[in-house]
N, CA, C and O of each residue as an XYZ file, in Angstrom:
552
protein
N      29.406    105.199     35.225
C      28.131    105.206     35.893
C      28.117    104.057     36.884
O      28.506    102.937     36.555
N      27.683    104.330     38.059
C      27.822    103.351     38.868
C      26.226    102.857     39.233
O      25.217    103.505     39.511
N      26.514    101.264     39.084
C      24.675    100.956     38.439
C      24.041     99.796     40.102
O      23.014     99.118     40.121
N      25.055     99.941     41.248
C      24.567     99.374     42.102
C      24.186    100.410     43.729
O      24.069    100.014     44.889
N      24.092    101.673     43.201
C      24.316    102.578     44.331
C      22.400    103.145     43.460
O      22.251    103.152     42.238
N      21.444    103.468     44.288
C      20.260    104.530     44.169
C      20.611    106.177     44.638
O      21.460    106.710     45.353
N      19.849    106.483     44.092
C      20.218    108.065     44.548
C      19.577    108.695     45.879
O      18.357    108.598     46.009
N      20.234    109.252     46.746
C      19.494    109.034     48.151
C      18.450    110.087     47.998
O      18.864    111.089     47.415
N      17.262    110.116     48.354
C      15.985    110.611     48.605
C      15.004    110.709     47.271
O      14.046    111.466     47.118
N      15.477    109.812     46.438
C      14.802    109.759     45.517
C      13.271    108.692     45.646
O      13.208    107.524     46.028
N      12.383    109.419     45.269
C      11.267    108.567     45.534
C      10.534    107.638     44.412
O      10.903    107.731     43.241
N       9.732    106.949     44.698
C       9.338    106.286     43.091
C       8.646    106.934     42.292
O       7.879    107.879     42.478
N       9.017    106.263     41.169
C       8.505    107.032     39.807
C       6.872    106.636     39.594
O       6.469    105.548     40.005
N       6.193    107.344     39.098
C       4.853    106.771     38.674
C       4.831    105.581     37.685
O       3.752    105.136     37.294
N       5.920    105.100     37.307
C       5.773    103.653     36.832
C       5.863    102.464     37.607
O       5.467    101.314     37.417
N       6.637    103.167     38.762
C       6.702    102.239     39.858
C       5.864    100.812     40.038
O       4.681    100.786     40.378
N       6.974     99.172     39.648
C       6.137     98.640     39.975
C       4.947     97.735     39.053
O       4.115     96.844     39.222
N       5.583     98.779     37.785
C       4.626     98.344     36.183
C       5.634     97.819     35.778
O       6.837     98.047     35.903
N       4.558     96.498     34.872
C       5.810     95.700     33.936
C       6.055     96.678     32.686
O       5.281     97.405     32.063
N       7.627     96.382     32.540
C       8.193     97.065     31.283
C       7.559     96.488     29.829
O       7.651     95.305     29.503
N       6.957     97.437     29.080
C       6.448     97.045     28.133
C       8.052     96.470     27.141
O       9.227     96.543     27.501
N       7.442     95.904     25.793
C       8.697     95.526     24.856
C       8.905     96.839     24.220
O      10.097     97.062     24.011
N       8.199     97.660     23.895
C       8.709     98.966     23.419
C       9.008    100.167     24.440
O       9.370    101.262     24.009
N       8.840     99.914     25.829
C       9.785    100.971     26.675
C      11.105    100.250     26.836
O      12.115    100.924     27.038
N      11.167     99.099     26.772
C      12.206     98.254     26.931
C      13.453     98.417     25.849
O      14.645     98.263     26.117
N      12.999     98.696     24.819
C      14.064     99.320     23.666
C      14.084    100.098     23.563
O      14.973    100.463     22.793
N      13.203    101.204     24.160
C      13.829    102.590     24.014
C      14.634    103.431     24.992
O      15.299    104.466     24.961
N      14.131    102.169     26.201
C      15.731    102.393     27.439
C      16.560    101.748     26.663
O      17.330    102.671     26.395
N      17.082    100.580     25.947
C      18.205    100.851     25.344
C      18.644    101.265     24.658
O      19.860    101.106     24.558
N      17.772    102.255     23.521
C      18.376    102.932     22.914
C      18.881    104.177     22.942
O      19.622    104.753     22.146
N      18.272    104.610     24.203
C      18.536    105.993     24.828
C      20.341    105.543     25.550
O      21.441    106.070     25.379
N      19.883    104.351     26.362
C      21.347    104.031     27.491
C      23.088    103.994     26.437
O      24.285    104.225     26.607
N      22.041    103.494     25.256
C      23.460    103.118     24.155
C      23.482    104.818     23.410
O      24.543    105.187     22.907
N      22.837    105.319     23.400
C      23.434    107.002     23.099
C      24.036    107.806     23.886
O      24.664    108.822     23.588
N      23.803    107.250     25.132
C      24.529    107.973     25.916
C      23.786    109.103     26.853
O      24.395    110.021     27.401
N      22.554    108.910     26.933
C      21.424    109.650     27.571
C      21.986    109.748     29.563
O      22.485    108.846     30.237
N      21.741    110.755     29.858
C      21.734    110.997     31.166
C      21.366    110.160     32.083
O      20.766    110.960     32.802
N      21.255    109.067     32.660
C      20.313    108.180     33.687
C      19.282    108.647     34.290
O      18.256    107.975     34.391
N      19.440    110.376     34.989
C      18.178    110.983     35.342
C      17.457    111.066     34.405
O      16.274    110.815     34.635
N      17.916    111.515     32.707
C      16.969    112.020     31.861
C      16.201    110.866     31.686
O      14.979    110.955     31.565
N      16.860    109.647     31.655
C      16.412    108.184     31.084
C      15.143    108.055     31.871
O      13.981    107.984     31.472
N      15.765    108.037     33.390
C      14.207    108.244     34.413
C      13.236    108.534     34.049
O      12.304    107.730     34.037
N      13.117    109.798     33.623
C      12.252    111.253     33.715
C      11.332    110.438     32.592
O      10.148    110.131     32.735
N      12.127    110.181     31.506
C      11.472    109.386     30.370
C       9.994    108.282     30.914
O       8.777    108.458     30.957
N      10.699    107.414     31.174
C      10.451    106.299     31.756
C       9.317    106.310     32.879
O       8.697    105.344     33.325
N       9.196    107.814     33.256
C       8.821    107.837     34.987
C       9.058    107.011     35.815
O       8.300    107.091     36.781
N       9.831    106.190     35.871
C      10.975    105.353     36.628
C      12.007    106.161     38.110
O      12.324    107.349     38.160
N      12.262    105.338     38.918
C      13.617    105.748     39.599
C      14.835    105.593     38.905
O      14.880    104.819     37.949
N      15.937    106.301     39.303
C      17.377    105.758     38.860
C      17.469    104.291     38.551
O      17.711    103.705     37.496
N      17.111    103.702     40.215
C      17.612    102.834     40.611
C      17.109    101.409     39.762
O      17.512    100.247     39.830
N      15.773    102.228     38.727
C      14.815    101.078     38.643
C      15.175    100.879     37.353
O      14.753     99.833     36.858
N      16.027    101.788     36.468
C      16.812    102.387     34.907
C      17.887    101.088     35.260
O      17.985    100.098     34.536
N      18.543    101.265     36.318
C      20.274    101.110     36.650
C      19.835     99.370     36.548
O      20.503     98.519     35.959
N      18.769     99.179     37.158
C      18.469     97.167     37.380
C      18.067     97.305     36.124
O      18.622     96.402     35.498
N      17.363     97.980     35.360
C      16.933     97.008     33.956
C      17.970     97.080     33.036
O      18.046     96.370     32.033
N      18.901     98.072     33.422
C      20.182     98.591     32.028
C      21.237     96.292     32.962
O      21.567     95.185     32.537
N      21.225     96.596     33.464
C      21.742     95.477     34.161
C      21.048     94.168     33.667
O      21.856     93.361     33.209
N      20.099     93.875     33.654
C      18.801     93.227     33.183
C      19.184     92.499     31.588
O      19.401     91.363     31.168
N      19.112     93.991     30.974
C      19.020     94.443     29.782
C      20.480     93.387     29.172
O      20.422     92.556     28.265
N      21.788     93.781     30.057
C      23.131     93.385     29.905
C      22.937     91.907     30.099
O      23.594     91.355     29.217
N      22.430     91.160     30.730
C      22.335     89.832     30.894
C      21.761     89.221     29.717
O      22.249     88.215     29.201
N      20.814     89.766     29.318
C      20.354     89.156     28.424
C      20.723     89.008     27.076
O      20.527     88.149     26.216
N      21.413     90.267     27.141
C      22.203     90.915     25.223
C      23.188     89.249     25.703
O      22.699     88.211     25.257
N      24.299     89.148     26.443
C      25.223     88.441     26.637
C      24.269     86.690     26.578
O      24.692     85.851     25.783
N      23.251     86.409     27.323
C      23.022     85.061     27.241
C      22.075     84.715     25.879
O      22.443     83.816     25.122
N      21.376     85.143     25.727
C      20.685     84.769     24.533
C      20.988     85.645     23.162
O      20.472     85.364     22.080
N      21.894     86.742     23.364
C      22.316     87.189     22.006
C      23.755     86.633     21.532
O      24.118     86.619     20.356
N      24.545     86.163     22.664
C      25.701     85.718     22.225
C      26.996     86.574     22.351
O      28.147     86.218     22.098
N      26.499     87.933     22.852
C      27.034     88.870     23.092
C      28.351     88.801     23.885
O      28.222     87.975     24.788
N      29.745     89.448     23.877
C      30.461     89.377     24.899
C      30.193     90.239     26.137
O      29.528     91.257     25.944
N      30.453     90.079     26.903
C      30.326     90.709     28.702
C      31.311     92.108     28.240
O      30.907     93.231     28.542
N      32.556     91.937     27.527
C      33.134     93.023     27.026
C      32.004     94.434     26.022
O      31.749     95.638     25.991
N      31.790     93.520     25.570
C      30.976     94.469     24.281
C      30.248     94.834     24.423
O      29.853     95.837     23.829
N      29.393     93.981     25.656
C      27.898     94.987     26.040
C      27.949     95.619     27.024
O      26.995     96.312     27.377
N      29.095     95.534     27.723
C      29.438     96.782     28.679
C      29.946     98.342     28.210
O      29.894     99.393     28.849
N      30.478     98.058     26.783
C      30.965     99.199     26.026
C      29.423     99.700     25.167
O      29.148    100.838     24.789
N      28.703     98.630     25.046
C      27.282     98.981     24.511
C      26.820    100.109     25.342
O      26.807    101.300     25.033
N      26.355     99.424     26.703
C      25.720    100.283     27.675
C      26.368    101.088     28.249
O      25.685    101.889     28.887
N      27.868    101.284     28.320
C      28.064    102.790     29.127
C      28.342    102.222     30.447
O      28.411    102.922     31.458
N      28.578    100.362     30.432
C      28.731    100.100     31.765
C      30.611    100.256     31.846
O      31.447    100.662     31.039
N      30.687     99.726     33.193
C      32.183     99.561     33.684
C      32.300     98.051     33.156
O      31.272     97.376     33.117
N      33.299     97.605     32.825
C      33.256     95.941     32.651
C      33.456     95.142     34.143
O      33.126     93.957     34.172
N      33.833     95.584     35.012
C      34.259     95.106     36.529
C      32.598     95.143     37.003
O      31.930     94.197     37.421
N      32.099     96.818     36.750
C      30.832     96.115     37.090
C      29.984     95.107     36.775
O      29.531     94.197     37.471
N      29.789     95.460     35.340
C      28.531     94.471     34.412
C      29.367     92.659     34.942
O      28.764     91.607     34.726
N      30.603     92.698     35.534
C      31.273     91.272     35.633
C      30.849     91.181     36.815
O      30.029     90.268     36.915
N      31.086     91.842     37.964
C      30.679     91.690     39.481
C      29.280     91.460     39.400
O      28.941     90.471     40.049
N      28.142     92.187     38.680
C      26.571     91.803     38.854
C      26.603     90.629     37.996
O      25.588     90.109     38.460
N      27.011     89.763     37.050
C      26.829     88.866     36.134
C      27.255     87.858     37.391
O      26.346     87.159     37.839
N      28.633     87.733     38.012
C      28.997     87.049     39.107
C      28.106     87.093     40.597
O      28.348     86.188     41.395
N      27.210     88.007     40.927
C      26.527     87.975     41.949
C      25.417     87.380     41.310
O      25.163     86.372     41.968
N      24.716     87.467     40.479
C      23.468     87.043     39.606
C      23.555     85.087     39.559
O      22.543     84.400     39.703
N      24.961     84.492     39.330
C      25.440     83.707     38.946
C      25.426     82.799     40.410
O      24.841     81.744     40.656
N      26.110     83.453     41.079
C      26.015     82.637     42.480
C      25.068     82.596     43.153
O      25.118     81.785     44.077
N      23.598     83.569     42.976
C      22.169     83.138     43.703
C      21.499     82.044     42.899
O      20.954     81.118     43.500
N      21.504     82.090     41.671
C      21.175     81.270     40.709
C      21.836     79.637     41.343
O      21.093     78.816     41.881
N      23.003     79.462     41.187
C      23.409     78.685     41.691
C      23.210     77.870     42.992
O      22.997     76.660     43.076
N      23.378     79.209     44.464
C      23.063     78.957     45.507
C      21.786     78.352     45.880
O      21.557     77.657     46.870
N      20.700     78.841     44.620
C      19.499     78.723     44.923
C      19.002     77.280     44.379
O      18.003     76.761     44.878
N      19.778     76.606     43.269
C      19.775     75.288     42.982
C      20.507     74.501     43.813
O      19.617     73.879     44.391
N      21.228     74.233     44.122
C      22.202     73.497     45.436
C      21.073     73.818     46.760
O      20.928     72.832     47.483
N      20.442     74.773     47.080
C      19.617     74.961     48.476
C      18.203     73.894     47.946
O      18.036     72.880     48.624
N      17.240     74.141     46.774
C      16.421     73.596     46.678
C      16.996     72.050     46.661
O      16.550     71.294     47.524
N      18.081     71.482     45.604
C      18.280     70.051     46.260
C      18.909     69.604     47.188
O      19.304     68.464     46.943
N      19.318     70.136     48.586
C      19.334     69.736     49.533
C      18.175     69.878     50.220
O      17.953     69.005     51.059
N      17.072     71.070     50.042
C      15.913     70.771     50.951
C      15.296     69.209     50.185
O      14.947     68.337     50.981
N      15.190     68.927     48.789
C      14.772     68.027     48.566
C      15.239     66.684     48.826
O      14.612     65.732     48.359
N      16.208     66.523     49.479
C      17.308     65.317     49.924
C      16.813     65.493     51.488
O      16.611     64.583     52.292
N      16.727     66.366     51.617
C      16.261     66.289     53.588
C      14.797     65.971     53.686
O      14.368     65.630     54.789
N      13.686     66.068     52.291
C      12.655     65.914     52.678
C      12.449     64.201     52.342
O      11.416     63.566     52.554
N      13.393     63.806     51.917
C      12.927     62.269     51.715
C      14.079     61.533     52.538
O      15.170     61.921     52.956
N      13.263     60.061     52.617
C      14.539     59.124     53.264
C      15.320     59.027     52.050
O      16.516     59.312     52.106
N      14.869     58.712     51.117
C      15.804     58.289     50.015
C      16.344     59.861     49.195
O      15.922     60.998     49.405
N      17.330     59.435     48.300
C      17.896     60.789     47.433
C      17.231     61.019     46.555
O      17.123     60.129     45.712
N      16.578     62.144     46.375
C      15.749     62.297     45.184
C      16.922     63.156     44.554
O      16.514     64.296     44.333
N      17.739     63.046     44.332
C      17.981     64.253     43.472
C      18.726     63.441     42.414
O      19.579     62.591     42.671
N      18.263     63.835     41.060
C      18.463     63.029     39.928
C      19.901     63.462     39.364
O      20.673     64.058     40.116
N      20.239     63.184     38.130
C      21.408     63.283     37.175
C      21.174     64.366     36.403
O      22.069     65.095     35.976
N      19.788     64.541     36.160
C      19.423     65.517     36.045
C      19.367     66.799     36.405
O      19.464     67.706     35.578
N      19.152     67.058     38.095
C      19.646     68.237     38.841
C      21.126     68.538     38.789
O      21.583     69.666     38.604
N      22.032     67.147     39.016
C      23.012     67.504     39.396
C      23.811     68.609     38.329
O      24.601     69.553     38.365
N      23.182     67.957     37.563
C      24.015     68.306     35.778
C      23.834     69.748     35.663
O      24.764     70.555     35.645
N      22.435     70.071     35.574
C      21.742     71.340     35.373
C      22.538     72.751     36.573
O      22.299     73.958     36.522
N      23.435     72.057     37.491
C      23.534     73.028     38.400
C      25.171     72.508     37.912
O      25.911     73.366     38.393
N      25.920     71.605     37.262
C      27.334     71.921     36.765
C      27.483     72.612     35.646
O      28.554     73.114     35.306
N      26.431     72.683     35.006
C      25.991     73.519     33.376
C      26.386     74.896     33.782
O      27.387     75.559     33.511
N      25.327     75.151     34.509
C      25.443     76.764     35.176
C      26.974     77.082     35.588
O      27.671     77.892     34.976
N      27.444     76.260     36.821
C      28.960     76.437     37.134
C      30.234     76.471     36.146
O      31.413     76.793     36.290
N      29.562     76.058     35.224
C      30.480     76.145     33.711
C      30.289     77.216     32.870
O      31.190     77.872     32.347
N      29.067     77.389     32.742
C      29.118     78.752     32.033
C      29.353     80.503     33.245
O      29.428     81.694     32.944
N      29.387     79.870     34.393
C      29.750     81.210     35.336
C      30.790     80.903     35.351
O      31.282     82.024     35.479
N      32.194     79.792     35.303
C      33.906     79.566     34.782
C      34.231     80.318     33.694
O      35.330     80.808     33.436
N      32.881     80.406     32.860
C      33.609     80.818     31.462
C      33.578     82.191     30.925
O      34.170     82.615     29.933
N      32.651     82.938     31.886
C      32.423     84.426     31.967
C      33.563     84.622     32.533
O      34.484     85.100     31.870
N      33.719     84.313     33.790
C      35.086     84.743     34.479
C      36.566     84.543     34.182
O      37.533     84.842     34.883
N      36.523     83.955     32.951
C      37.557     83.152     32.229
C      37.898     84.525     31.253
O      39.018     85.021     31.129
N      36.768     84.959     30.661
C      37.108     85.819     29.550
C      37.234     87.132     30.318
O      37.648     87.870     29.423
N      37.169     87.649     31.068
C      37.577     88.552     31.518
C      39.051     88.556     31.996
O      39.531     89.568     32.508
């Protein structure tokens, strides 16, 4: 299943736009881990593909960071590709990143002096270590 492509002329779903409750939220994964159709998953959901394909993605980030999960295992969970669920974990990884390195340089340009603590610096080598170590196990 390829989870970064939408389906062309597909329009939004009447959920469009609504936060995912905690119980539609497990029952897209329990449908995605049976092996359910992605359209059918939609149809469910009244969702787009596209809007199934970001939360099954979503969904994968999270099994892996706060469950402990491997990037291997929850790609075989969900029915993903492992190159994919690794390429979106790695694009996810470098805005995250990009986006800490951009805020403390705007904050270094907005003062004469360096504001940027031991604290920032750290918090943005933390991250670069645990995006080494995803890419490590693959």
């Amino acid at each position: 299943m390829s989870l970064h492509q939408n389906d062309i002329g597909e329009g939004p779903g009447e959920r469009h736009g609504l936060k995912w409750t905690e119980e539609e939220n497990d029952q897209l994964i329990k449908e995605v881990m049976d092996g359910m159709v992605l359209h059918e998953v939609a149809k469910n959901h009244q969702r787009t593909v596209g809007a199934i394909k970001s939360r099954i993605m979503s969904n994968a980030l999270t099994m892996i960071k706060d469950k402990g999960l491997s990037l291997p295992d929850v790609a075989k969970l969900l029915h993903i590709s492992v190159d994919t669920l690794n390429n979106y974990y790695q694009e996810r990884q470098d805005k995250i990143i990009s986006s800490r390195v951009e805020k403390i340089a705007k904050t270094k340009e907005r003062s004469d002096e360096s504001n940027i603590t031991n604290n920032d610096l750290i918090c943005v080598l933390i991250e670069i270590r645990d995006y080494l170590k995803i890419i490590a196990e693959k």
